[in-house]
Jmol script that loads the backbone (N, CA, C; Angstrom):
load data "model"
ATOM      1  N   UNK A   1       0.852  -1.187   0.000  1.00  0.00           N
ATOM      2  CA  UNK A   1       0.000   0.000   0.000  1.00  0.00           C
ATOM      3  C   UNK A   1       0.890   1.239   0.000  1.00  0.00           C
ATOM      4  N   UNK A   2       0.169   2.349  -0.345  1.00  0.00           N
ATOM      5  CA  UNK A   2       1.046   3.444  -1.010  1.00  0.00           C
ATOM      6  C   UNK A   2       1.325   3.857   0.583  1.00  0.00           C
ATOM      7  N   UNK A   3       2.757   4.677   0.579  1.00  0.00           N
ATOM      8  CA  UNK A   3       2.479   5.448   2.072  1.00  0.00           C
ATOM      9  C   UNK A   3       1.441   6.564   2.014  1.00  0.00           C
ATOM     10  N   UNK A   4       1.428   7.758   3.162  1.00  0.00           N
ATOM     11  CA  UNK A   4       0.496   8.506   3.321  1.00  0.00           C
ATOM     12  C   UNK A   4       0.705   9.324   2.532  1.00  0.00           C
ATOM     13  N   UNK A   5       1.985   9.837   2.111  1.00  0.00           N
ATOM     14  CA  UNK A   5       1.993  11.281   1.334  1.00  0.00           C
ATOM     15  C   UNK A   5       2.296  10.649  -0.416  1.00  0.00           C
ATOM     16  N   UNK A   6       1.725   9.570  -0.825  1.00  0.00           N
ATOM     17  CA  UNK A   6       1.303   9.533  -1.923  1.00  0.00           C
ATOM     18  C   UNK A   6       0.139   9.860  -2.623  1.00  0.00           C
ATOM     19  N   UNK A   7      -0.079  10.594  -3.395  1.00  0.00           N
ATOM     20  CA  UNK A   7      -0.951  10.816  -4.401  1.00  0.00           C
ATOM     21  C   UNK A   7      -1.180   9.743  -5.773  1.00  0.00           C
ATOM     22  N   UNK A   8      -2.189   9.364  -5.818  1.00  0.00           N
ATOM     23  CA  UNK A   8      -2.888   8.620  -6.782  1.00  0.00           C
ATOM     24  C   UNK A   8      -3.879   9.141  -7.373  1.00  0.00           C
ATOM     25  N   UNK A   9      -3.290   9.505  -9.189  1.00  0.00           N
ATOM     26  CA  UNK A   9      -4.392   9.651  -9.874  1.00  0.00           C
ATOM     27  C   UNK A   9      -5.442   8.707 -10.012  1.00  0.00           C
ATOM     28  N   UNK A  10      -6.600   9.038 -10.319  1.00  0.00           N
ATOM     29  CA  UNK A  10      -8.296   8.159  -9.971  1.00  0.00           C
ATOM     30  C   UNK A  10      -9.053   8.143 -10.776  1.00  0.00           C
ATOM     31  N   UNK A  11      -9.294   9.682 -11.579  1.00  0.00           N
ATOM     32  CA  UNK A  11     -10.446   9.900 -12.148  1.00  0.00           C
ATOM     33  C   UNK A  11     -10.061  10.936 -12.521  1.00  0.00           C
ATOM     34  N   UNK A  12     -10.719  11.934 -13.298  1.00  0.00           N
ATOM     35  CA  UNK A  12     -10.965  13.598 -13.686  1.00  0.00           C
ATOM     36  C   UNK A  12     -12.308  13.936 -13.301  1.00  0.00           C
ATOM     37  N   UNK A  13     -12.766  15.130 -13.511  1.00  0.00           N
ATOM     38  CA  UNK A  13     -14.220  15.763 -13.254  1.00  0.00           C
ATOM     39  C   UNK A  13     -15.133  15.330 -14.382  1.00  0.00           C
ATOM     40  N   UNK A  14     -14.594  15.193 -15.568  1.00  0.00           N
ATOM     41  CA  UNK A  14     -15.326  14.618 -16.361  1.00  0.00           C
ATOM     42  C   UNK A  14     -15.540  12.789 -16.790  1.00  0.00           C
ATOM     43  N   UNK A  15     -15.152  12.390 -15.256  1.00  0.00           N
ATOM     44  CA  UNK A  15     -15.876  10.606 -14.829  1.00  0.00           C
ATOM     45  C   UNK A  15     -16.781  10.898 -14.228  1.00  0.00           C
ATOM     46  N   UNK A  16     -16.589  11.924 -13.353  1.00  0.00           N
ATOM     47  CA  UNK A  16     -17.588  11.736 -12.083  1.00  0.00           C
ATOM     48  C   UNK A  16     -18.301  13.721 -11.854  1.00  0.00           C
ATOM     49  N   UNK A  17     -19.227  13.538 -12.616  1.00  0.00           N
ATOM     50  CA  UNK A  17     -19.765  14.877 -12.700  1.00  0.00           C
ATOM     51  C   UNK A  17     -20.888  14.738 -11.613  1.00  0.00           C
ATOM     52  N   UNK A  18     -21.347  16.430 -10.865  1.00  0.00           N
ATOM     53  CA  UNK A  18     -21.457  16.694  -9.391  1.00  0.00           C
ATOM     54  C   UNK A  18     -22.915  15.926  -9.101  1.00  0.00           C
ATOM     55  N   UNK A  19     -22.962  15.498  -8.012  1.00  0.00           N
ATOM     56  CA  UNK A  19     -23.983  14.760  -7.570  1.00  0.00           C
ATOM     57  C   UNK A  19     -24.094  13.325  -7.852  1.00  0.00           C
ATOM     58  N   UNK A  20     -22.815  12.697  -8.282  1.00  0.00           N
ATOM     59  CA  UNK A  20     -22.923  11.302  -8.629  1.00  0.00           C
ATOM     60  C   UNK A  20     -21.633  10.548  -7.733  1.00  0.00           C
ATOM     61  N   UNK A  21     -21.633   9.439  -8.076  1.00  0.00           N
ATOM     62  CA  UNK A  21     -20.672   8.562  -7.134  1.00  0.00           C
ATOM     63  C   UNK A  21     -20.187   7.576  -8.648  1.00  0.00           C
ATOM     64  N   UNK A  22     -18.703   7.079  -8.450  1.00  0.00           N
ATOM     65  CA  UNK A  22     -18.387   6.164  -9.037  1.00  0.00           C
ATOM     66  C   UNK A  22     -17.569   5.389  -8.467  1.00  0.00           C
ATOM     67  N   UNK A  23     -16.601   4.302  -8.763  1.00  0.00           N
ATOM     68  CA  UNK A  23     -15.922   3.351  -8.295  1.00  0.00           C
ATOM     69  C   UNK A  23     -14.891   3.382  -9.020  1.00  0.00           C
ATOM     70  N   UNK A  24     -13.346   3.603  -8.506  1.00  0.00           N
ATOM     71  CA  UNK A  24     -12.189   3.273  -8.889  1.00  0.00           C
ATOM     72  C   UNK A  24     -11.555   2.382  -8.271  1.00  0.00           C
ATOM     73  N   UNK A  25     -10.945   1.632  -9.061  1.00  0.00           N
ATOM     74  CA  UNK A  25      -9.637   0.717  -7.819  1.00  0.00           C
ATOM     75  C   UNK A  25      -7.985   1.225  -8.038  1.00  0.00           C
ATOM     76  N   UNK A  26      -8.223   1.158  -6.522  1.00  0.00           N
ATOM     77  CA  UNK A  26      -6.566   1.384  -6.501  1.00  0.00           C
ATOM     78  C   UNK A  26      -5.836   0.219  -5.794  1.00  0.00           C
ATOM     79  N   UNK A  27      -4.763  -0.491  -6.582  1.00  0.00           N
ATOM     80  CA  UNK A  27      -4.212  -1.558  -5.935  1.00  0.00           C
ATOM     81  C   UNK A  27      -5.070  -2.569  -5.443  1.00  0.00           C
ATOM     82  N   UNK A  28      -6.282  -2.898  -6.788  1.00  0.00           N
ATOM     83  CA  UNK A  28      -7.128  -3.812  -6.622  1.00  0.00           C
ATOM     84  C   UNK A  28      -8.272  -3.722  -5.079  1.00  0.00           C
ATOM     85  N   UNK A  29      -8.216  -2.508  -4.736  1.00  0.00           N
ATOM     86  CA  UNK A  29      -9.073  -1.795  -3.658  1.00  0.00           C
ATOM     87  C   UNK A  29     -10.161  -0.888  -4.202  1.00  0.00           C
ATOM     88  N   UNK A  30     -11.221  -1.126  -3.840  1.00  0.00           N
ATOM     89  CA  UNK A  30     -12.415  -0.426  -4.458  1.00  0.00           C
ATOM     90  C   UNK A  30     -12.817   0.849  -3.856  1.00  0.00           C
ATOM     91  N   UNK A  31     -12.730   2.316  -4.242  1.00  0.00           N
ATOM     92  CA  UNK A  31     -12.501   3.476  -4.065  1.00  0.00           C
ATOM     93  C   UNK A  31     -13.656   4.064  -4.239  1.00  0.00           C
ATOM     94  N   UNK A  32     -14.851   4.140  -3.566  1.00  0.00           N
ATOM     95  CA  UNK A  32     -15.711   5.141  -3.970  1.00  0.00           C
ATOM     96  C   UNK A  32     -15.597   6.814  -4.123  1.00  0.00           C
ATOM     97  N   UNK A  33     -15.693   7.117  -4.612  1.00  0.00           N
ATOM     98  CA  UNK A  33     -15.636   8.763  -5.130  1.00  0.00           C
ATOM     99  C   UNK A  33     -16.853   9.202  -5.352  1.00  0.00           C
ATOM    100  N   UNK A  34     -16.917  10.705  -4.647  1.00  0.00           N
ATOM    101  CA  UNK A  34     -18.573  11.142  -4.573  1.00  0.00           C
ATOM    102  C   UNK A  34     -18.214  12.654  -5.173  1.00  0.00           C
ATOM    103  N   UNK A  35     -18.980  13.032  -6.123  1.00  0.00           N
ATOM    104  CA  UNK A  35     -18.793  14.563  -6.377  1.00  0.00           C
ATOM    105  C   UNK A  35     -20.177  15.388  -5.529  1.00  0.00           C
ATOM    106  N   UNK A  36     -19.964  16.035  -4.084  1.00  0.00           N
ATOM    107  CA  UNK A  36     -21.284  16.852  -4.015  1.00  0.00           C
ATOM    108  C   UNK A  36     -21.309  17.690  -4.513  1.00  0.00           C
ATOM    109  N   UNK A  37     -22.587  18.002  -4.045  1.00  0.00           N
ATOM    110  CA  UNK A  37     -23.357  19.694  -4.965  1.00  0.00           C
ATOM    111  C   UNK A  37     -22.562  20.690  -4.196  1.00  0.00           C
ATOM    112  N   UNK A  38     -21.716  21.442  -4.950  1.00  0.00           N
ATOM    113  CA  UNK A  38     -20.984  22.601  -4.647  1.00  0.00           C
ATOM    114  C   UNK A  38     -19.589  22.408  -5.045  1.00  0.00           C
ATOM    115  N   UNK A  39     -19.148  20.985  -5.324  1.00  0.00           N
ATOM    116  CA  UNK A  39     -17.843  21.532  -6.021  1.00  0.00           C
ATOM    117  C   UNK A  39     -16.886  20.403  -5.124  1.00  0.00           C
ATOM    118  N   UNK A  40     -17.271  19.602  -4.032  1.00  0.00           N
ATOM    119  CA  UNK A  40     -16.377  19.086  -3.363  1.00  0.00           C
ATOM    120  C   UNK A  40     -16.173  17.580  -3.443  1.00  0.00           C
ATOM    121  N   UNK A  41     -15.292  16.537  -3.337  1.00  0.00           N
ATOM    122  CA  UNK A  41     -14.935  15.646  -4.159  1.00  0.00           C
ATOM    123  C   UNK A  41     -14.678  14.942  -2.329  1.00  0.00           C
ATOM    124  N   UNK A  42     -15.206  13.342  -3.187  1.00  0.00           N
ATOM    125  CA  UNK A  42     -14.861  12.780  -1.206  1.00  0.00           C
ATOM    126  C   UNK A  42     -14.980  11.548  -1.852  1.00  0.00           C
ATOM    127  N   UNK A  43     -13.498  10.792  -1.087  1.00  0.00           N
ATOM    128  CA  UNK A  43     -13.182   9.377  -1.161  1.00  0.00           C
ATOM    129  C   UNK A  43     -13.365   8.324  -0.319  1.00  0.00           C
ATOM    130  N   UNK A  44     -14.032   7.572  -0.201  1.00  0.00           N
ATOM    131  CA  UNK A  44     -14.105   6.298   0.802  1.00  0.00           C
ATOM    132  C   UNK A  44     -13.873   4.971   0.438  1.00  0.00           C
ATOM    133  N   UNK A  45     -13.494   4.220   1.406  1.00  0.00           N
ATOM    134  CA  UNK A  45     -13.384   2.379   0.757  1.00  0.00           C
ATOM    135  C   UNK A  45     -14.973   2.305  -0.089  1.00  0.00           C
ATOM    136  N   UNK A  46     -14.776   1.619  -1.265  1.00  0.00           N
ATOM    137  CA  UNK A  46     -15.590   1.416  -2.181  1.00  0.00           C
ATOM    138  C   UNK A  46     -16.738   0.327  -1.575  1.00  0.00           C
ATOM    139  N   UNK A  47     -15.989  -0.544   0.043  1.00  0.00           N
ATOM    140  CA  UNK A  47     -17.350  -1.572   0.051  1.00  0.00           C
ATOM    141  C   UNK A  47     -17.980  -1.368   1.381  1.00  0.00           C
ATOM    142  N   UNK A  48     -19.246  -1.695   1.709  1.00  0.00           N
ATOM    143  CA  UNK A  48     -20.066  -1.132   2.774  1.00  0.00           C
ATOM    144  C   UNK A  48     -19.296  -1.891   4.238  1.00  0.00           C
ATOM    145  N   UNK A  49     -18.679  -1.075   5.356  1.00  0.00           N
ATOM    146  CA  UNK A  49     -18.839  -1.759   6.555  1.00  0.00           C
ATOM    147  C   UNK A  49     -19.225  -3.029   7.366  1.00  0.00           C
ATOM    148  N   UNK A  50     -20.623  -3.136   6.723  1.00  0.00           N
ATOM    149  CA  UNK A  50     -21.713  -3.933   7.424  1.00  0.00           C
ATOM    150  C   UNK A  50     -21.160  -5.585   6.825  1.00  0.00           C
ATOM    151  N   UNK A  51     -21.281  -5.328   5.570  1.00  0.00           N
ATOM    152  CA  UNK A  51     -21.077  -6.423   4.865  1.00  0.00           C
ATOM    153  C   UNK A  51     -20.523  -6.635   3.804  1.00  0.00           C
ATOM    154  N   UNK A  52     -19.939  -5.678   3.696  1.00  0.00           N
ATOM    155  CA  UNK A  52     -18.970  -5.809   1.864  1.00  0.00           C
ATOM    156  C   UNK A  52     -19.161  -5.791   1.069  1.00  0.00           C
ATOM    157  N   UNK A  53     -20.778  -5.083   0.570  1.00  0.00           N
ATOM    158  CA  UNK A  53     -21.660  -4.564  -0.604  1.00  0.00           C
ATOM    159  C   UNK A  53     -21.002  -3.800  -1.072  1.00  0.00           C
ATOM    160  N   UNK A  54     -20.667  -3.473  -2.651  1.00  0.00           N
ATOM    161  CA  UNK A  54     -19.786  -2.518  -3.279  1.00  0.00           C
ATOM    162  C   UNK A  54     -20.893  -1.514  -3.707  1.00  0.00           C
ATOM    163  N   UNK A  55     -20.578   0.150  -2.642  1.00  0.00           N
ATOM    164  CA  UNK A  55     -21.697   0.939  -2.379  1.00  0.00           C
ATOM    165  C   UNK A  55     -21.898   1.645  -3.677  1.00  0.00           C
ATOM    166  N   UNK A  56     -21.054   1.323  -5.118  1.00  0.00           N
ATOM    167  CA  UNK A  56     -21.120   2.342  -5.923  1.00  0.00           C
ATOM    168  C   UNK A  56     -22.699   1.992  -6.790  1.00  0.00           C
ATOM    169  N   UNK A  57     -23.100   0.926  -6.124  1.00  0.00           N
ATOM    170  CA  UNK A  57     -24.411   0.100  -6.770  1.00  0.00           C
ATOM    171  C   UNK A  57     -25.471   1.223  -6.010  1.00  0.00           C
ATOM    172  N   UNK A  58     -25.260   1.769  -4.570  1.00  0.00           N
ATOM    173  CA  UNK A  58     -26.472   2.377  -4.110  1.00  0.00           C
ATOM    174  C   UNK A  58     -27.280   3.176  -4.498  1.00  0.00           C
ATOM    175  N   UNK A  59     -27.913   3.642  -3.752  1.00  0.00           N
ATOM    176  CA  UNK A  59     -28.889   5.052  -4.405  1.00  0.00           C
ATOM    177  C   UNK A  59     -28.370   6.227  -3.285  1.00  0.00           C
ATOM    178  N   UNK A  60     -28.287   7.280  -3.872  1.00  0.00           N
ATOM    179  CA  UNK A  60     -28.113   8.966  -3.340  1.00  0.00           C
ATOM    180  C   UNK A  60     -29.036   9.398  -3.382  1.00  0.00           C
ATOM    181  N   UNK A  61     -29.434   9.930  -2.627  1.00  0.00           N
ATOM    182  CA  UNK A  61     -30.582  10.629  -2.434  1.00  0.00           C
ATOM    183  C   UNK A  61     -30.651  11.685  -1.302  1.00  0.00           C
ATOM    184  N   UNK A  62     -30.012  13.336  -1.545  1.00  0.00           N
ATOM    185  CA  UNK A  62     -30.033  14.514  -0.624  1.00  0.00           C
ATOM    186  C   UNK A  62     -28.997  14.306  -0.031  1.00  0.00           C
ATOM    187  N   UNK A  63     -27.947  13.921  -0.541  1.00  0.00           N
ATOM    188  CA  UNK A  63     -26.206  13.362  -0.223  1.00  0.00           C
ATOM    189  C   UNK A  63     -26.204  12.371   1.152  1.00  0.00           C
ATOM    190  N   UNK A  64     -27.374  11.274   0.949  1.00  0.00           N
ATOM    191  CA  UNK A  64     -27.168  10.000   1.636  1.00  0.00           C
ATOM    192  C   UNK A  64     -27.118   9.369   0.767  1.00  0.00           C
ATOM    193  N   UNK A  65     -26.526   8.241   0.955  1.00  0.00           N
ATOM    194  CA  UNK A  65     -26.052   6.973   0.089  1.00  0.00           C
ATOM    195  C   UNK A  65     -26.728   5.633   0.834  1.00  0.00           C
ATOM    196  N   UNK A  66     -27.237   5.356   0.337  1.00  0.00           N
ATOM    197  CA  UNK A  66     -28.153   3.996   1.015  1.00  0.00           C
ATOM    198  C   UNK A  66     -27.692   2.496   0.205  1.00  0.00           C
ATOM    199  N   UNK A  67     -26.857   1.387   0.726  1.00  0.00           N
ATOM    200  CA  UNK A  67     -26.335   0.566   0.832  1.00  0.00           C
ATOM    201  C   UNK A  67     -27.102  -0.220   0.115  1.00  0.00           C
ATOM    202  N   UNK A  68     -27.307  -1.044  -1.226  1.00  0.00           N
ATOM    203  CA  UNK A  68     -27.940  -1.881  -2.223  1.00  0.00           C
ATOM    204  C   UNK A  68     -27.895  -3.149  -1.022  1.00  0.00           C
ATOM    205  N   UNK A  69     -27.429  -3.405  -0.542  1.00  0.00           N
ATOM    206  CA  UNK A  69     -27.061  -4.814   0.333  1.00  0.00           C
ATOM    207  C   UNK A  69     -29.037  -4.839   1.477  1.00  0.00           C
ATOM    208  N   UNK A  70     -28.378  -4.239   2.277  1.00  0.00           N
ATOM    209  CA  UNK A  70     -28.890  -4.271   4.003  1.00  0.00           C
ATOM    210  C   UNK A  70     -29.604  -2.630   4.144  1.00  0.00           C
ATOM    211  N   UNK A  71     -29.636  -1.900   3.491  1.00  0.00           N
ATOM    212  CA  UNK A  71     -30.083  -0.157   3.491  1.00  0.00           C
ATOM    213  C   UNK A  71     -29.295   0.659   3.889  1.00  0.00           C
ATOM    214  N   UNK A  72     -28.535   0.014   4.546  1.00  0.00           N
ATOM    215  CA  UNK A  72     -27.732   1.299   5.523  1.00  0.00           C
ATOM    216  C   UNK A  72     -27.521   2.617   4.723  1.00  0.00           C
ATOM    217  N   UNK A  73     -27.269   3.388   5.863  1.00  0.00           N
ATOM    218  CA  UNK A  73     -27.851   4.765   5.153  1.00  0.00           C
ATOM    219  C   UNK A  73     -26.190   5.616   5.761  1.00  0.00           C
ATOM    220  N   UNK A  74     -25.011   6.891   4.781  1.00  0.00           N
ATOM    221  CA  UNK A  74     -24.140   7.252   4.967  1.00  0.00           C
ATOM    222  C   UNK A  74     -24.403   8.515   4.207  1.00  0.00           C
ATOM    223  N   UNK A  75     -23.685   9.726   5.063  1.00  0.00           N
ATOM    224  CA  UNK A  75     -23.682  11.016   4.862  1.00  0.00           C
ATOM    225  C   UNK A  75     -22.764  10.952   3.921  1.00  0.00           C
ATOM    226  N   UNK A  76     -23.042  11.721   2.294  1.00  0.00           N
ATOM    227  CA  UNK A  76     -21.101  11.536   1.474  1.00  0.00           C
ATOM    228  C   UNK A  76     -20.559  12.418   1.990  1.00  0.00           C
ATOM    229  N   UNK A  77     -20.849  13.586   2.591  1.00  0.00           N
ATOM    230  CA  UNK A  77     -20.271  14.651   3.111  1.00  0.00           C
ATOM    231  C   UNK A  77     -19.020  14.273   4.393  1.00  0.00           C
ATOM    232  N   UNK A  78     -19.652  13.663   5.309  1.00  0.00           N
ATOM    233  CA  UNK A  78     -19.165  12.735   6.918  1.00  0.00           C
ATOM    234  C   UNK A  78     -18.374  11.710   6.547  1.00  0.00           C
ATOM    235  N   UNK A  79     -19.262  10.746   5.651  1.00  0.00           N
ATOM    236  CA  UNK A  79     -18.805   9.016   6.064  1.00  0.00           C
ATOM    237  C   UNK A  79     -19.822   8.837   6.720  1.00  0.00           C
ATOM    238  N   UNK A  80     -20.365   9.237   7.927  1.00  0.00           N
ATOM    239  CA  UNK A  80     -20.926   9.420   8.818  1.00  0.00           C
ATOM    240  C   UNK A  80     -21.933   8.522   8.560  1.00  0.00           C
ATOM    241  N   UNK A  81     -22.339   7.267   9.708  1.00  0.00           N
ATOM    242  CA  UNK A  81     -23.436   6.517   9.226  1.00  0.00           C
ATOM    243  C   UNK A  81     -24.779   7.594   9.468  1.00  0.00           C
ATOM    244  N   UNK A  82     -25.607   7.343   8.727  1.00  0.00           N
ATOM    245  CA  UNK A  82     -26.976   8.063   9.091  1.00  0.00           C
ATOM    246  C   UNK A  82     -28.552   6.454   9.709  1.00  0.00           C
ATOM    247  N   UNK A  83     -28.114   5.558   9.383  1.00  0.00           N
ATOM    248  CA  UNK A  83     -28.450   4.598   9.605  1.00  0.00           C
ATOM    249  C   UNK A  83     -27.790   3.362   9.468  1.00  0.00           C
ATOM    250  N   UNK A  84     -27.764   2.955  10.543  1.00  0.00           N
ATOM    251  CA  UNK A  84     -26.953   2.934  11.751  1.00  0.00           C
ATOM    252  C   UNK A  84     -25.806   4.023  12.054  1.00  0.00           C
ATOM    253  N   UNK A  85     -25.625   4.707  13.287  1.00  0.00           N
ATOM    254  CA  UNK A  85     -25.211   5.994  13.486  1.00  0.00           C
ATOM    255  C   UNK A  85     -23.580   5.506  13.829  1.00  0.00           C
ATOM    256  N   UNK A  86     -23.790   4.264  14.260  1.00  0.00           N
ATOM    257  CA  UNK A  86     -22.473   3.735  15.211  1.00  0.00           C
ATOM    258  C   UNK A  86     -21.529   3.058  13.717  1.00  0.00           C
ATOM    259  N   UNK A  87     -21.544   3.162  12.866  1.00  0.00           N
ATOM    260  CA  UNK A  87     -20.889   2.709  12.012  1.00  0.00           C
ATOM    261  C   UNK A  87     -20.654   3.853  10.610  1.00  0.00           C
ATOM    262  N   UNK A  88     -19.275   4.176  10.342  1.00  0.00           N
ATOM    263  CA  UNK A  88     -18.928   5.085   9.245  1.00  0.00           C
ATOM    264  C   UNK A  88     -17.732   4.705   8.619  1.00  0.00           C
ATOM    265  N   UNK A  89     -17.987   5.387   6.764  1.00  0.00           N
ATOM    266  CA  UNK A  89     -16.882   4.992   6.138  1.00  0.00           C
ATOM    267  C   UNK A  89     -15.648   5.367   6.680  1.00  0.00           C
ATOM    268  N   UNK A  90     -14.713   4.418   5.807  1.00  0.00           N
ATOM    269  CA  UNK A  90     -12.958   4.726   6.097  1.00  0.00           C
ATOM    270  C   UNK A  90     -12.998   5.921   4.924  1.00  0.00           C
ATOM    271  N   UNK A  91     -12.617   6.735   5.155  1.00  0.00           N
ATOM    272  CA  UNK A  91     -12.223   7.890   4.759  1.00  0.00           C
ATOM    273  C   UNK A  91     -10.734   8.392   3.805  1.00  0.00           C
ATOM    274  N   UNK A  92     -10.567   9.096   2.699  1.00  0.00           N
ATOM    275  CA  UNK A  92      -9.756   9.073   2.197  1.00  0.00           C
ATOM    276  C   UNK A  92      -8.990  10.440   1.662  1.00  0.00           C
ATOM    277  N   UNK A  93      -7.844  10.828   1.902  1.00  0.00           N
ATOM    278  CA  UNK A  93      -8.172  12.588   1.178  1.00  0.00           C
ATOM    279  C   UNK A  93      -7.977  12.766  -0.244  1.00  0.00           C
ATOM    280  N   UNK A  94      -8.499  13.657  -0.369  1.00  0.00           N
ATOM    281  CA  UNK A  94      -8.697  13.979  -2.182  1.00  0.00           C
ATOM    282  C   UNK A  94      -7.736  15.376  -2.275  1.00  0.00           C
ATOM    283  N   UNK A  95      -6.930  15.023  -3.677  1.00  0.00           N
ATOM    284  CA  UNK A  95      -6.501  16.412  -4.076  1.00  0.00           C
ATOM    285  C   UNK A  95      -7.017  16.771  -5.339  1.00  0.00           C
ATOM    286  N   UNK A  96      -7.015  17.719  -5.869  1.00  0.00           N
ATOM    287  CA  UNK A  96      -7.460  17.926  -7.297  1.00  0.00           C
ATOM    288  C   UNK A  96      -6.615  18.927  -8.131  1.00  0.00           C
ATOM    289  N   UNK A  97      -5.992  18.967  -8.814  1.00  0.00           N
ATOM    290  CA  UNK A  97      -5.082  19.202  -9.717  1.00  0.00           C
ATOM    291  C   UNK A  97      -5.490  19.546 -11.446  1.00  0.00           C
ATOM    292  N   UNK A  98      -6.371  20.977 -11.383  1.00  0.00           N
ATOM    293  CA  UNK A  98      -7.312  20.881 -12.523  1.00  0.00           C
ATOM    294  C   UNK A  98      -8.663  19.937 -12.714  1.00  0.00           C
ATOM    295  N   UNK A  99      -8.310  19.517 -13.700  1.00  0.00           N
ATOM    296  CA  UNK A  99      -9.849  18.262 -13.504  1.00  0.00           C
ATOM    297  C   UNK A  99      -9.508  17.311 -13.130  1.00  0.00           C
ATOM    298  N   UNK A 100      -8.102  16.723 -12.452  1.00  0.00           N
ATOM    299  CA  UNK A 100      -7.325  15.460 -12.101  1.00  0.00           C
ATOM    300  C   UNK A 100      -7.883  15.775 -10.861  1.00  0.00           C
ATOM    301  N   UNK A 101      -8.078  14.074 -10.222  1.00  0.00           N
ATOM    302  CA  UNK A 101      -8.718  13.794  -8.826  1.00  0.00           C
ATOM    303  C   UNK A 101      -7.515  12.847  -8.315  1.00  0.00           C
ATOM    304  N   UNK A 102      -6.699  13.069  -7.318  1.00  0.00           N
ATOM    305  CA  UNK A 102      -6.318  12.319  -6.678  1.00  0.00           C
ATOM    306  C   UNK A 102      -6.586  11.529  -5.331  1.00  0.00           C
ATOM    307  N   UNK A 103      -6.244  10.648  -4.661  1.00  0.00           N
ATOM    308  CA  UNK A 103      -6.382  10.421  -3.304  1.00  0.00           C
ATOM    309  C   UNK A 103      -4.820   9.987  -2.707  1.00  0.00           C
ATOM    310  N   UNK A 104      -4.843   9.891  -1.605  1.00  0.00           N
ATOM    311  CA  UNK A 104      -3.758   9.152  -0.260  1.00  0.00           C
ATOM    312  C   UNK A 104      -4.841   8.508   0.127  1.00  0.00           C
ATOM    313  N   UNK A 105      -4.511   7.351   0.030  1.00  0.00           N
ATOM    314  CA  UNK A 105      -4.991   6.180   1.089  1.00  0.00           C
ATOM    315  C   UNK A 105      -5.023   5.885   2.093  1.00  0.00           C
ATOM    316  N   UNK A 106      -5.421   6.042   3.433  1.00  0.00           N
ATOM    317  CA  UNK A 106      -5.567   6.258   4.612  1.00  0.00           C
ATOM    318  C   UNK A 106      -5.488   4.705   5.320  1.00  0.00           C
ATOM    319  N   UNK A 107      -4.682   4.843   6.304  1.00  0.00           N
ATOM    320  CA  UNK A 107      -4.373   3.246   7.133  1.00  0.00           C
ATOM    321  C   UNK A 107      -5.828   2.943   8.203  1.00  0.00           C
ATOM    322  N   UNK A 108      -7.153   3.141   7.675  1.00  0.00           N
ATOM    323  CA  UNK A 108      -8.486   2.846   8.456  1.00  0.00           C
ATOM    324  C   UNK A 108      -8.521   4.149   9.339  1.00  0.00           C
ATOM    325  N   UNK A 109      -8.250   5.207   8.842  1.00  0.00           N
ATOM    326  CA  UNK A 109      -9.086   6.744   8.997  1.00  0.00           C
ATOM    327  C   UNK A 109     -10.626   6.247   8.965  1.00  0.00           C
ATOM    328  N   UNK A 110     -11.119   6.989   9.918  1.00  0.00           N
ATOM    329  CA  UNK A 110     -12.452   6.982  10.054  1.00  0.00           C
ATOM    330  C   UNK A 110     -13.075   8.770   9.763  1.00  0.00           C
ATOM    331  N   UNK A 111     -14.263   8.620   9.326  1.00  0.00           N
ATOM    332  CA  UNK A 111     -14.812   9.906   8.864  1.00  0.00           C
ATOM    333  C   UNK A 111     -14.238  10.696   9.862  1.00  0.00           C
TER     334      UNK A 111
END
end "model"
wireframe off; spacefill off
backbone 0.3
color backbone group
């Protein structure tokens, strides 16, 4: 795994245009990427907590993400579970470099 102060290109703005979610892998690791409404870009492990549903299948709806698996319900903004409260994504940071999206991979950062 990359160390912390690596950057990994992912995507551009024109994969993942605002209000949508997609799935990249990095190092055969599944990367969800969320563009919200306003411009801000947010990375999490690509599979659900609960059970290892790959969340890029879910539905968004008012920047919750609700889990295709079991429902569970996650803030893209937080990680932050919204249903179940006690459980949130691993978290990832994003840089952006023009329309280039990068991340650092985080050693189980929590929102």
């Amino acid at each position: 795994m990359p160390d912390a102060d690596t950057w990994i290109p992912v995507a551009t703005l024109d994969d993942l245009w605002e209000g949508e979610v997609i799935e990249v892998a990095v190092e055969d690791r599944p990367i969800l990427l969320a563009h919200l409404p306003g411009g801000e870009i947010r990375a999490y492990d690509g599979l659900c907590p609960h059970a290892g549903f790959p969340l890029v299948d879910g539905e968004v709806t008012d920047g919750v993400l609700t889990c295709p698996a079991h429902s569970w319900e996650f803030d893209l903004e937080s990680g932050a579970g919204v249903n179940p409260s006690t459980c949130t994504l691993n978290r990832h940071q994003v840089r952006l470099d023009g329309d280039r999206i990068a991340i650092s991979l985080s050693q189980g950062e929590s929102a």
